[in-house]
N, C-alpha and C positions, 0 to 999 in steps of 0.2 A: 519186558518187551518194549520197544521202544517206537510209540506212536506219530505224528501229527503234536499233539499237545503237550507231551515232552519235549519236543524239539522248538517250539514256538518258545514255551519258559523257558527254556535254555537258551534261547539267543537273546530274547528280552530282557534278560537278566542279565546277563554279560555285558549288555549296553546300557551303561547309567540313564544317556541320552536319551533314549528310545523310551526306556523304562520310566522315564519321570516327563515325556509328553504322552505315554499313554496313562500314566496319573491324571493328569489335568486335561484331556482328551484332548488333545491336539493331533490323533493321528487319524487319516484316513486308513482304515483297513484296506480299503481293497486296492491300493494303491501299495500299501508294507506287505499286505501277501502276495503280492507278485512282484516283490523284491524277493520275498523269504523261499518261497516256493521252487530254485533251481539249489538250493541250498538245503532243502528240505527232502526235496528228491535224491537231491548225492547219497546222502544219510540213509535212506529207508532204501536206497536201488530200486526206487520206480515209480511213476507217476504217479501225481496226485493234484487232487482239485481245489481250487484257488478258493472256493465255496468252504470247504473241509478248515485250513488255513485261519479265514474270516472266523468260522464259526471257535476254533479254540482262540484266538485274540480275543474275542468278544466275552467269551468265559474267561479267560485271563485276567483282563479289566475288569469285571465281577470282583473278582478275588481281592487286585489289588483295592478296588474301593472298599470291599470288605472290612481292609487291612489298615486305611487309613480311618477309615470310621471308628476301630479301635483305638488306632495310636491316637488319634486326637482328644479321646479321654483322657489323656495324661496329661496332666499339668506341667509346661514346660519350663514357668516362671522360674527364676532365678538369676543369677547375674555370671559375669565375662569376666575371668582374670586373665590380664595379659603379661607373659613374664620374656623380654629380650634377652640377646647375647646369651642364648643356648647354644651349647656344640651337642652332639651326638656321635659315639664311638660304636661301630660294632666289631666284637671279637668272636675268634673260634672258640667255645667252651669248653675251658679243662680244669682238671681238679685244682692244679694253682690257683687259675683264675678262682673259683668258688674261694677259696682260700682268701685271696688276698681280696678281696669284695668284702668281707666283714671289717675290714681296715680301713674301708674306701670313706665309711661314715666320719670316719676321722678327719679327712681332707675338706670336706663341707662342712662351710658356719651355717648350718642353722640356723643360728640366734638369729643371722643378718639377715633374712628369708632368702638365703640360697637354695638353688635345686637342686635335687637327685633323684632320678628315678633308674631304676637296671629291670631292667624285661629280659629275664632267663627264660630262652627257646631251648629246644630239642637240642642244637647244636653248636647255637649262638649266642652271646651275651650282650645287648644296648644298654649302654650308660649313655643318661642325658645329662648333663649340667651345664655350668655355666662358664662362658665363654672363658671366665679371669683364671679357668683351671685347665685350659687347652693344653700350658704347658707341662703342668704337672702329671698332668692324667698319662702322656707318654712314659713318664718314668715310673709310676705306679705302676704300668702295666709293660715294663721292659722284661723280654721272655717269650710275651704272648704274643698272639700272631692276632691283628688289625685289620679286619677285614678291608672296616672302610669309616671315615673319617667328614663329618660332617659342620661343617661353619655358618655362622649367618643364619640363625634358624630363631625363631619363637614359639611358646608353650603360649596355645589359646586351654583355658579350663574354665570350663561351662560348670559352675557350682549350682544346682536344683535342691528344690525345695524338697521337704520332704523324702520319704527314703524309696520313692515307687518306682526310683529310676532303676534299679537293680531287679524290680520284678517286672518290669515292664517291656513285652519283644518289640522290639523295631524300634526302640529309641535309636541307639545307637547306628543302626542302619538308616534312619532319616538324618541323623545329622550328617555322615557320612554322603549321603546323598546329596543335602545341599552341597556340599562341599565339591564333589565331582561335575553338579552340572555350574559352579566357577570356574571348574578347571584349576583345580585348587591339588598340588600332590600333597599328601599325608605321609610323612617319614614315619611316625610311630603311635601308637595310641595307646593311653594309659587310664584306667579308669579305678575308681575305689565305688564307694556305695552309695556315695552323692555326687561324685564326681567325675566329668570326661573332658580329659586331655588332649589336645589332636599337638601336636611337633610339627610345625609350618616352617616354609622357606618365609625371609620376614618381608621377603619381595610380595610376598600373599597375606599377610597379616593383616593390614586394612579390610582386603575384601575377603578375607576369610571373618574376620571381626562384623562386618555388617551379616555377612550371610549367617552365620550363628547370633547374633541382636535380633534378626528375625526368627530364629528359631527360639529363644528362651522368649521370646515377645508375644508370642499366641494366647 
């Protein structure tokens, strides 16, 4: 059944913005529940009181401090690798494609600390690497069909200490967050067991780089 207080975290969560000044209390309720409130009535077909509204924000914000008084037991320390002149490819996945991806490790040195990372979706395949194989990666993958083709991009990876990043909820969604209220887009994310990766435009690289400096910096 869908209340008042569903409908409240359901819109507050959809909005980074919203969601991260009532973080840091910066919202007037009763000023956001009569914003929310002909929005909230669409939804339910039928009136309701701006009081009712208030009263689930205010539980809301509960929760979320709940939520950060958690995440801030985590230890964020660690440091920023910055890697330039990433492209990112994404393909339609098919059994070729799996096919010729174990070949793909062949075309990256390694040695030289090049990149590669491929995030196999349901239907899709990204390859990230490094700009100097733009032209190769076309003919490696002549047959397949390209979705869409990405230039100018850089690999920010947040290395933490210790292994707590992988058992720990809301990491991931705080850094993530800083990231949205820069207005910062994220093309991909790639993570292992101490590690998170964000795929930046490199036009966002600096102020993605400070806003993550503050995040491993707490």
């Amino acid at each position: 059944m869908v209340t008042v207080s569903h409908l409240v975290k359901k819109i507050v969560s959809e909005n980074t913005f919203l969601l991260e000044a009532m973080c840091k209390n910066l919202i007037s309720y009763g000023n956001l529940a009569e914003q929310l409130k002909p929005e909230i009535e669409r939804e339910l077909q039928k009136k309701v009181k701006e009081s009712a509204i208030i009263m689930a924000l205010r539980r809301y914000e509960e929760e979320l401090q709940d939520f950060d008084k958690k995440i801030k037991k985590f230890k964020f320390q660690g440091e920023i690798i910055v890697r330039t002149n990433i492209i990112d490819f994404n393909i339609v996945k098919s059994s070729n494609l799996l096919n010729k991806i174990k070949n793909l490790y062949s075309l990256v040195n390694f040695g030289k600390g090049d990149t590669l990372n491929i995030i196999l979706g349901s239907n899709e395949v990204s390859i990230v690497t490094n700009e100097k194989y733009k032209n190769k990666l076309p003919n490696f993958l002549k047959g397949e069909k390209i979705l869409n083709k990405e230039f100018d991009l850089v690999a920010l990876t947040v290395v933490f200490e210790g292994k707590n990043f992988l058992t720990t909820p809301g990491v991931i969604f705080t850094a993530i967050r800083k990231l949205a209220w820069e207005q910062i887009n994220i093309y991909e994310i790639v993570s292992t067991m101490t590690e998170l990766t964000f795929i930046l435009g490199k036009k966002d690289s600096m102020k993605a780089y400070n806003a993550l400096q503050e995040f491993v910096s707490k």
